[in-house]
matplotlib code that plots the C-alpha trace (Angstrom):
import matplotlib.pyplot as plt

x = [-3.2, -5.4, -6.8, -8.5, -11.9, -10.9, -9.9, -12.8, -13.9, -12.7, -9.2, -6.9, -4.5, -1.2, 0.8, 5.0, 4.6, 2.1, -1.1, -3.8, -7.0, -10.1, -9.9, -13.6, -12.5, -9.6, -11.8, -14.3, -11.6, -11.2, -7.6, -6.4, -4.3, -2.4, 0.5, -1.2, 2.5, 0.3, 0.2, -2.6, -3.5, -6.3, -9.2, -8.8, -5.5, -5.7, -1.8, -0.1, -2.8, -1.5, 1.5, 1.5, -0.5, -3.9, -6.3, -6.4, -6.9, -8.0, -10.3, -11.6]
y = [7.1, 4.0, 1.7, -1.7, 0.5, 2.6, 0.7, -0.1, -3.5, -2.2, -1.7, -4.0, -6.5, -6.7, -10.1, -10.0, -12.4, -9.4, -11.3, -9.3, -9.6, -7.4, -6.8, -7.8, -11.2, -11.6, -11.4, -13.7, -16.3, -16.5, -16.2, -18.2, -20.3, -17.3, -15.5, -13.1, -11.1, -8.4, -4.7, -3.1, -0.4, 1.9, 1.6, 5.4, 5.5, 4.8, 6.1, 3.5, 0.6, 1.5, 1.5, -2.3, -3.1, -3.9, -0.8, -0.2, 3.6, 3.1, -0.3, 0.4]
z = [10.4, 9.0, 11.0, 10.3, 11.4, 8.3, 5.9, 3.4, 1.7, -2.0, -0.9, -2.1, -0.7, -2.9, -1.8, -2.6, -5.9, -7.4, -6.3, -6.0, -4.2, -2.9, 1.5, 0.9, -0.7, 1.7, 5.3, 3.6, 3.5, -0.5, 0.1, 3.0, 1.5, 1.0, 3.4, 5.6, 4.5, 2.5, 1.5, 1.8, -0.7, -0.7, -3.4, -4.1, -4.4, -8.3, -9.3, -7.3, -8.0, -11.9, -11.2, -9.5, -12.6, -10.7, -12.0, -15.3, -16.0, -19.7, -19.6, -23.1]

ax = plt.figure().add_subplot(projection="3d")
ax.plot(x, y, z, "-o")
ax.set_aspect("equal")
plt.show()
């Protein structure tokens, strides 16, 4: 199971409306104004942060 001790900075918080923002950026405050409603996904999981469009496998 993942904890908040586990998770990492680089993981990524994924809101409903497909906005997207680092955990880092989201405890520094960054995004308060958003819902605290998020998912968050780990940094290493790159095949589901393609397929909600937020890594981009081929940045060339």
């Amino acid at each position: 199971m993942i904890t908040a001790a586990t998770r990492h900075d680089d993981d990524i918080a994924v809101w409903a409306d497909g906005a997207w923002a680092t955990l880092d950026d989201v405890r520094a405050g960054e995004f308060d104004w958003m819902s605290d409603d998020y998912e968050i996904i780990s940094h290493l999981d790159t095949d589901r942060l393609i397929a909600l469009g937020v890594y981009d496998a081929d940045p060339g």
